[in-house]
C-alpha positions as CSV (number, residue, x, y, z in Angstrom):
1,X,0.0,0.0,0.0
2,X,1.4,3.3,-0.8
3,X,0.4,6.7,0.9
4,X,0.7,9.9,-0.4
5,X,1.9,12.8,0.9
6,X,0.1,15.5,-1.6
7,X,-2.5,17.4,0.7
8,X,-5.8,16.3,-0.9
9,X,-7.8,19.2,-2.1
10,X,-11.1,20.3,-0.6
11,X,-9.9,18.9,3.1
12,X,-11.4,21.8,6.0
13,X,-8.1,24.0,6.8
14,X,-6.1,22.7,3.5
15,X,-6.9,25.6,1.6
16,X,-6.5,29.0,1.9
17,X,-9.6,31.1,1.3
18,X,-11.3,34.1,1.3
19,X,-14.5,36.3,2.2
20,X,-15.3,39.8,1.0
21,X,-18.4,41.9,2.1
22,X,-20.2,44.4,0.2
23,X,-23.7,45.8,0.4
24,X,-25.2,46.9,3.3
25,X,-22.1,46.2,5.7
26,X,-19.6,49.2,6.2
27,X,-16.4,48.4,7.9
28,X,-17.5,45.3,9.5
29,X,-21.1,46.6,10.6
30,X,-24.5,47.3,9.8
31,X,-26.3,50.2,11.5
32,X,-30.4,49.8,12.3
33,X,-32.9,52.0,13.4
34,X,-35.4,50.9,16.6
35,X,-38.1,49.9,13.0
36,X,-35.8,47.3,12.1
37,X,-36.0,45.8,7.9
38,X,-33.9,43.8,5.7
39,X,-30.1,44.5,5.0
40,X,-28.6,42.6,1.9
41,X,-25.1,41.7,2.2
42,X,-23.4,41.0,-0.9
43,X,-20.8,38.1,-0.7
44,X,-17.6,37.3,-2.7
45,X,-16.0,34.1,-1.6
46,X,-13.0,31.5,-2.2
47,X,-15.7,28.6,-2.1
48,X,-19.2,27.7,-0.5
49,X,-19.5,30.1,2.5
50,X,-21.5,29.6,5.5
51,X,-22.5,31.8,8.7
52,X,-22.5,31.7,12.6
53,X,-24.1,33.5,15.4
54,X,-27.6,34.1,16.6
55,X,-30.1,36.2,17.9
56,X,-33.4,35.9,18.5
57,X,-33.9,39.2,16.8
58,X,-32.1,39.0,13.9
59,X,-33.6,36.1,10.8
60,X,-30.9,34.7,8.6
61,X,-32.2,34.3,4.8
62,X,-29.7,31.6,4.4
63,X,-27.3,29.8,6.7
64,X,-24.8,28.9,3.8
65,X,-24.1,29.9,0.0
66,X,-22.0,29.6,-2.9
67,X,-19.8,33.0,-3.7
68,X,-21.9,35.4,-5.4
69,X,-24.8,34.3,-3.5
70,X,-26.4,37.7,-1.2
71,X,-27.3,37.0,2.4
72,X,-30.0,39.0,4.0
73,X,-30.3,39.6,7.6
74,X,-33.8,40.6,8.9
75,X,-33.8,42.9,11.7
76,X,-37.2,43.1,14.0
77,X,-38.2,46.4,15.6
78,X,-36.5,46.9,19.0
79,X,-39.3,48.1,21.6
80,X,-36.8,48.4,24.4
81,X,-35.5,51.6,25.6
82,X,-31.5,50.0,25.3
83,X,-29.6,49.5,22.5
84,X,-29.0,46.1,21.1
85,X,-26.0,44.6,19.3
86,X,-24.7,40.7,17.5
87,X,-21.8,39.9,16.0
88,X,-22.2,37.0,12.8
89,X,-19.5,35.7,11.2
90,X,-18.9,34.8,7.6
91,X,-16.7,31.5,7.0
92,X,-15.1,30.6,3.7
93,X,-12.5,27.8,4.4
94,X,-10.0,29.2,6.8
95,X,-11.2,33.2,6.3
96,X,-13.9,35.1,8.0
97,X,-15.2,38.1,8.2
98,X,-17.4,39.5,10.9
99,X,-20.5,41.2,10.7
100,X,-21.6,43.4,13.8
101,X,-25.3,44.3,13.8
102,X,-26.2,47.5,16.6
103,X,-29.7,48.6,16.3
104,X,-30.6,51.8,17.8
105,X,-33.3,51.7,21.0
106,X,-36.8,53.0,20.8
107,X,-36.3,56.7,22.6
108,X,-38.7,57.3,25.4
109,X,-39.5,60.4,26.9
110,X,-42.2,60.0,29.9
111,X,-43.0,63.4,32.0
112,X,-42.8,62.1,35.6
113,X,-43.8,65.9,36.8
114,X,-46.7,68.0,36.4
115,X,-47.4,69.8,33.1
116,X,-48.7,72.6,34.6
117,X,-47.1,74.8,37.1
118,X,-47.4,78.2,39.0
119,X,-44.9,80.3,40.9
120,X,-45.6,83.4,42.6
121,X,-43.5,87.0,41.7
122,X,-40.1,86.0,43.1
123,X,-37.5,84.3,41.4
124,X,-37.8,80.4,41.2
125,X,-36.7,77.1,40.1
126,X,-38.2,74.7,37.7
127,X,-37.6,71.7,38.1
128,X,-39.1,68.8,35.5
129,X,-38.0,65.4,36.0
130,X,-38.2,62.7,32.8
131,X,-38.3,59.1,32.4
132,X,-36.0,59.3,29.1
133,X,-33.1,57.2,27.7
134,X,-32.8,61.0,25.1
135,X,-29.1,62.4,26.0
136,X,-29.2,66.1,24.5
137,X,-32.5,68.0,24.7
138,X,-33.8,71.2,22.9
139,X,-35.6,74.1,25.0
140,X,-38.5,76.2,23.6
141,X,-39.7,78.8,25.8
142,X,-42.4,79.9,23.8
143,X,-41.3,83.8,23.3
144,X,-40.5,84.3,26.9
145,X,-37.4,86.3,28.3
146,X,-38.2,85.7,32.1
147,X,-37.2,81.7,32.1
148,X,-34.0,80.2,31.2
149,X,-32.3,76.6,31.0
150,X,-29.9,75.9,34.7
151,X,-28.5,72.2,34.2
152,X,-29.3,68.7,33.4
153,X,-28.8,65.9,36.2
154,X,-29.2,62.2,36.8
155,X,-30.7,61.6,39.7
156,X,-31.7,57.8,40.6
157,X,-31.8,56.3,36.9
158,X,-34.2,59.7,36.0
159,X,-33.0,63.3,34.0
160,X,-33.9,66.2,36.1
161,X,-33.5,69.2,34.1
162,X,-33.9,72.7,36.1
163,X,-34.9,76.0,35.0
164,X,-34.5,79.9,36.3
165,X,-37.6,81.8,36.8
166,X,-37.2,85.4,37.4
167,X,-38.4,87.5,39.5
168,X,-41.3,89.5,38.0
169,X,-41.7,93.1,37.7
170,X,-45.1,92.9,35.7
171,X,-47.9,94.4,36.7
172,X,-49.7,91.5,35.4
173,X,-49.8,87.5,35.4
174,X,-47.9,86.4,32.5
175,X,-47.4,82.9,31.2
176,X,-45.6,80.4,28.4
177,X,-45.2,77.0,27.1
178,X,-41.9,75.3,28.0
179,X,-41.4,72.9,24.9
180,X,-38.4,70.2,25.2
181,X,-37.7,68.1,21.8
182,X,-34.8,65.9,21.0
183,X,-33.2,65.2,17.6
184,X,-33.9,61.7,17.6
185,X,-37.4,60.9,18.0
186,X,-40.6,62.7,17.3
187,X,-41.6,62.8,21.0
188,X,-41.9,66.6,22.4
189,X,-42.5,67.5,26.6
190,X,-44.8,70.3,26.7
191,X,-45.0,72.2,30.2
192,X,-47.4,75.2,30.6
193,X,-45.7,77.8,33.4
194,X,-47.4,80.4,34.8
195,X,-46.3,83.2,37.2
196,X,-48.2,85.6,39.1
197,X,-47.7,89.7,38.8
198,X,-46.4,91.9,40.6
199,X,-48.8,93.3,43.1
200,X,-49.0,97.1,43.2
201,X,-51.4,100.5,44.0
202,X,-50.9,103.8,43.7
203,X,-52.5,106.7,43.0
204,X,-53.1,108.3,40.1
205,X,-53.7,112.3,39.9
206,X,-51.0,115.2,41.4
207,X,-51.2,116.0,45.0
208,X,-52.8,118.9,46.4
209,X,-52.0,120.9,49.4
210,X,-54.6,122.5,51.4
211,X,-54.2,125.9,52.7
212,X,-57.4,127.3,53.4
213,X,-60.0,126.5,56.5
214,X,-62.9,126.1,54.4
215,X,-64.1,122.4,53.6
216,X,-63.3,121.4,50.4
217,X,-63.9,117.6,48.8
218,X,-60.4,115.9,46.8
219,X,-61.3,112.7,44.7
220,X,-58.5,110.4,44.2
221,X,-58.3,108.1,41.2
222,X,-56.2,104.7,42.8
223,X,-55.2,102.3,40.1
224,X,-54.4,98.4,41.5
225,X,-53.8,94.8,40.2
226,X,-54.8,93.8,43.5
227,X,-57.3,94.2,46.6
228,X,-56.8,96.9,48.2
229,X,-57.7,98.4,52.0
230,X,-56.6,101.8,52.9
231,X,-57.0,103.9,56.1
232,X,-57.6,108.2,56.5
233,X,-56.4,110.3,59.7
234,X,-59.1,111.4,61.7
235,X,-59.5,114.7,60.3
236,X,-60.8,113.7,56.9
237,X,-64.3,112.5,55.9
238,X,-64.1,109.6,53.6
239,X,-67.2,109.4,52.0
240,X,-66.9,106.0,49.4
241,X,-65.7,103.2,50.8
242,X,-65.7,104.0,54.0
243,X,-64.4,101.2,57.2
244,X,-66.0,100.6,59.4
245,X,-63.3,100.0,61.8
246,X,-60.9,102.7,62.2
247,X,-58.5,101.0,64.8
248,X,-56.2,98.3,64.2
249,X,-58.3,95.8,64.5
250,X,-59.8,96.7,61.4
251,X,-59.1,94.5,57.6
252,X,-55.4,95.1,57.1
253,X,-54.9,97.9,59.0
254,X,-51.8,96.5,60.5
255,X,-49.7,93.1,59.3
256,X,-51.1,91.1,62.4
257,X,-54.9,92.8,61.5
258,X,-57.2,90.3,60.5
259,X,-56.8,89.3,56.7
260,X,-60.4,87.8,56.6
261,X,-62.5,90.5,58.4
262,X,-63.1,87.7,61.0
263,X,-61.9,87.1,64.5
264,X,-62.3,83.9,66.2
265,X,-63.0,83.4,69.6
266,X,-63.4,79.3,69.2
267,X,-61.2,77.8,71.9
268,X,-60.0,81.0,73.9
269,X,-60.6,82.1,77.4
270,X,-61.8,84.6,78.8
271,X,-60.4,84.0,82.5
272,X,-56.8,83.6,80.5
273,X,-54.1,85.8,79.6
274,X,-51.6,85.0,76.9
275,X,-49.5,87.9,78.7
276,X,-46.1,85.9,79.5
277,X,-45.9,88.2,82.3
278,X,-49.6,87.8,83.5
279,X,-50.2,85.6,86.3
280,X,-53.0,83.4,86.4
281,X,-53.7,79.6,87.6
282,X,-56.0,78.9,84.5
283,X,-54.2,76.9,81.7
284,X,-54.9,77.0,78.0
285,X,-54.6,73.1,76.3
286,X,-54.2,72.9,72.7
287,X,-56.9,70.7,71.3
288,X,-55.5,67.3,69.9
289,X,-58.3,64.9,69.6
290,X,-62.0,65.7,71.1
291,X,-64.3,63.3,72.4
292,X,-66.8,64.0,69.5
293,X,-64.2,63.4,67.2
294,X,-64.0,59.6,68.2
295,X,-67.6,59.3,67.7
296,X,-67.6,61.1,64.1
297,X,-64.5,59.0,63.0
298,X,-66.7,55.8,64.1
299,X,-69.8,57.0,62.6
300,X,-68.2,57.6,59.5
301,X,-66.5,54.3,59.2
302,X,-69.9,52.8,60.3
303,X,-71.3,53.9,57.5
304,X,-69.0,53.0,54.7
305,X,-68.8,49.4,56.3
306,X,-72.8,48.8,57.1
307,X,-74.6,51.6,55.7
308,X,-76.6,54.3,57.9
309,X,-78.1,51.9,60.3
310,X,-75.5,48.8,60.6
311,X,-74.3,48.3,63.6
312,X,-71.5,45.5,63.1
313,X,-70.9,43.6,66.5
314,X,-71.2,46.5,67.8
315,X,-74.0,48.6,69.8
316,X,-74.7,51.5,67.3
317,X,-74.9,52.9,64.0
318,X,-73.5,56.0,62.3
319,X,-77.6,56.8,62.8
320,X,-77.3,56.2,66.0
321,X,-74.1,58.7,67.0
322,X,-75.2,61.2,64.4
323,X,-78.7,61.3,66.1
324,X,-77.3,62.1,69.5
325,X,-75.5,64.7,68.9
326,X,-77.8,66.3,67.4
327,X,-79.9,65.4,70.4
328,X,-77.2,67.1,72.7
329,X,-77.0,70.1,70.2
330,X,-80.7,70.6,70.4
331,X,-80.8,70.0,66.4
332,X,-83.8,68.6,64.8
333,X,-83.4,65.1,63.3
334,X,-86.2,65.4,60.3
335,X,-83.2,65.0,57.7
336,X,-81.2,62.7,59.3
337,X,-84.1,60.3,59.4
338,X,-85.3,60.8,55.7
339,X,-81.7,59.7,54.7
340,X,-80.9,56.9,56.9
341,X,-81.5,54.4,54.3
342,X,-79.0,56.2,51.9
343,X,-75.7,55.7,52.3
344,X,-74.2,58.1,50.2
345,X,-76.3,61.0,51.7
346,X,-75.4,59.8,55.3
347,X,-72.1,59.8,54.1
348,X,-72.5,63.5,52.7
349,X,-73.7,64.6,56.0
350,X,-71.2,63.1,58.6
351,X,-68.7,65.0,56.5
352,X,-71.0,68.2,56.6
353,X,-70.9,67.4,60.7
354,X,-67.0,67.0,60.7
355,X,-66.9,70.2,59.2
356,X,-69.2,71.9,61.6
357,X,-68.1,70.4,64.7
358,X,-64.4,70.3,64.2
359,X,-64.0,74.0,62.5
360,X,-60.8,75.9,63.2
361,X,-59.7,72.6,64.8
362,X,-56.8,71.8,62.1
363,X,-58.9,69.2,60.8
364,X,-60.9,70.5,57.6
365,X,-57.6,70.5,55.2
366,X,-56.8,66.7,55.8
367,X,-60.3,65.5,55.6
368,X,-60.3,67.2,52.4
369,X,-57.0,65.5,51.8
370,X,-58.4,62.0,52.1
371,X,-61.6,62.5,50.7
372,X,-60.0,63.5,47.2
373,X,-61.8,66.7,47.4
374,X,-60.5,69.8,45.7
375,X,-57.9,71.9,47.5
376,X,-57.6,74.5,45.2
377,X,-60.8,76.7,46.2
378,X,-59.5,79.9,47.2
379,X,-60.0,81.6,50.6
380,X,-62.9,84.2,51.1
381,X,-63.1,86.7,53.1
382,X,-65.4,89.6,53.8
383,X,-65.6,93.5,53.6
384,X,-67.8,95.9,55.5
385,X,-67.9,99.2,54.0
386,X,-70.1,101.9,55.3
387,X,-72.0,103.8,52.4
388,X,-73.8,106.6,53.9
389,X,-76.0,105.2,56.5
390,X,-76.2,101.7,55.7
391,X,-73.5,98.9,55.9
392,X,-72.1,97.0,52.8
393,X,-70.6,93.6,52.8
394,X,-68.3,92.4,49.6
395,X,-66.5,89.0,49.4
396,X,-63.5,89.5,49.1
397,X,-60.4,86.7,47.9
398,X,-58.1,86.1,50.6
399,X,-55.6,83.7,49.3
400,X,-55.6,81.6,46.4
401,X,-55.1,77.7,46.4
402,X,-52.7,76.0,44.2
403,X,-52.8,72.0,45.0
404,X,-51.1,69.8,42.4
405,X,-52.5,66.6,41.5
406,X,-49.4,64.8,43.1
407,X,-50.0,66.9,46.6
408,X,-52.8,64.2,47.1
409,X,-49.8,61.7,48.0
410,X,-47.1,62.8,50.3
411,X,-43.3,61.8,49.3
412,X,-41.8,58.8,50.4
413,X,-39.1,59.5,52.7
414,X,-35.6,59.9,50.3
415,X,-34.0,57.5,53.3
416,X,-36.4,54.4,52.5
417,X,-36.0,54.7,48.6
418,X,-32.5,54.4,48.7
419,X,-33.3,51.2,50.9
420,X,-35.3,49.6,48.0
421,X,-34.5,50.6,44.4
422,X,-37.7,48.3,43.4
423,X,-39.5,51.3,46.0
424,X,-40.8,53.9,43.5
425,X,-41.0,57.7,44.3
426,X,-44.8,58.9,44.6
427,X,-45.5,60.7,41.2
428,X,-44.4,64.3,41.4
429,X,-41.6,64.3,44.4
């Protein structure tokens, strides 16, 4: 037997070959969008070629080929928020060539803020926070001069981007549209910001000194983006508009003067003196919880549990405590007992009685709270004006109410998120 020692043609390794690339594929790689689609890549081989790799996301038209032969690779959309890359390679006897596939992600933009913010006069920040994987944004301010772009930070995974607010010197409430874009996506963040004017009076007209003895009448115009209270020395008649009180205890007369035209006397003492220096045995004790707020807190969760007249295990209803207080009160029950087979009417009252009973008790803001009502009602107040003989009373705004959504929720303590990363910050904070 004889052997041979010629290398036999064809054997794996035996012959050198070669791979080119053309086509879609630049310098070893193909570029994809998040859509995804079909890239043809032209191949010029040695011999029969074949390929490796693989990825679910990525469908080979052919896993081997003569020279000549174009191999398509079929990239499906990528829904996720990360990029995504594979490497194939390209065998023709002992050469390869690699192909490296990195598809772009899907960019995501998601306001985790509100879209609608007010600030008062004074200068402020802005702050919007964003869900985004977008690096580089683009700021539209809508025309306006008195906002401005701080900074970009990461904070916790999540872009906070803050803004300057300046302080205004209008004389009225001006507002804009804060637009943010980014050049690689369609997605836009659009944020209304409103800020309050300047408040101001004066009057308008030229001053006048008064020489003479005789009576004489001087109108003055006053011009004001506000309410406005005003007080004359004792020696002038104001006849418009006229107070009623003349002292400091009067509406605004003095910064601790009533802002409401009320004065409460719930809770005080006479027999007491809030004189440090006074000396008295009687005690003044700030209210905490009232007996009558136990039974209102039961009779309210009575009813949400059993309806007007369940009792539970236990030995009354919210019909029952409802009804004696208003026994104790000396308050008619004619009402009470035409509702006490509707639940959402008794449930309407006990909150009516909460707000009766507990007034000026701390309490009516975080019922209010719970009960998802709204927060944003502003403060009234009232006026008394004397015209001529007869006394004039005008409702008056006190202080307006601005309660964001998110406000319903407080924040979640900074110190416990950092505990938990699966522990997500209450929309808003």
């Amino acid at each position: 037997m004889l052997w041979s020692c010629q290398e036999k043609e064809g054997l794996e390794g035996a012959v050198s070959g070669k791979v080119e690339l053309a086509g879609s594929v630049t310098d070893g790689q193909i570029l994809v969008d998040s859509e995804g689609g079909d890239f043809q890549v032209d191949v010029t081989s040695s011999g029969d070629w074949r390929v490796s790799g693989l990825a679910d996301w990525v469908i080979l038209s052919a896993e081997s080929g003569k020279s000549g032969q174009p191999l398509t690779f079929t990239v499906l959309p990528n829904d996720d928020v990360k990029s995504r890359t594979v490497t194939f390679k390209v065998f023709s006897a002992d050469a390869v060539q690699p192909v490296t596939i990195i598809q772009s992600p899907t960019y995501q933009i998601t306001l985790l803020t509100e879209d609608s913010v007010s600030f008062n006069s004074d200068a402020n920040k802005l702050y919007v926070k964003l869900d985004s994987n977008v690096e580089e944004f683009e700021y539209d301010f809508g025309g306006a001069d008195w906002i401005s772009f701080d900074k970009v930070e990461d904070v916790f995974g999540k872009k906070v981007i803050s803004f300057d607010i300046n302080r205004s010197q209008d004389f009225s409430a001006r507002e804009t549209a804060l637009t943010l874009t980014n050049n690689v996506s369609d997605d836009e963040v659009v944020i209304n910001v409103s800020q309050a004017q300047r408040d101001t009076a004066f009057v308008v007209g030229e001053q006048r000194i008064i020489k003479g003895l005789e009576a004489i009448s001087v109108d003055l115009v006053i011009k004001s983006n506000v309410d406005i209270t005003y007080s004359v020395p004792s020696w002038l008649k104001q006849t418009v508009g006229e107070s009623v009180d003349s002292d400091e205890n009067g509406l605004n007369k003095i910064s601790t003067s009533t802002r409401t035209g009320y004065y409460l006397r719930k809770l005080l003492r006479d027999d007491c003196d809030p004189n440090p220096s006074a000396t008295n045995a009687q005690y003044h004790y700030p209210v905490y919880l009232r007996y009558t707020e136990i039974f209102l807190a039961y009779a309210e969760a009575a009813n949400e549990a059993w309806g007007p007249t369940g009792k539970g295990s236990h030995g009354f209803s919210a019909y029952d405590v409802i009804k004696a207080l208003h026994d104790r009160a000396g308050v008619g029950n004619d009402y009470l007992d035409s509702i006490q087979g509707d639940k959402d009417k008794m449930r309407e009252l006990i909150r009516n009685e909460r707000r009766i009973e507990l007034s000026f008790e701390n309490k009516r803001f975080w019922d209010m709270r719970r009960w998802n009502l709204d927060l944003n009602e502003t403060a009234k107040g009232i006026k008394i004006d004397q015209v001529g003989g007869a006394l004039q009373y005008t409702k008056i705004d006190v202080e307006p109410r601005n309660y964001a959504s998110h406000m319903y929720h407080g924040p979640i303590p900074e110190t416990e998120v950092l505990k938990w990363s699966n522990l997500e910050q209450n929309k808003g904070w």
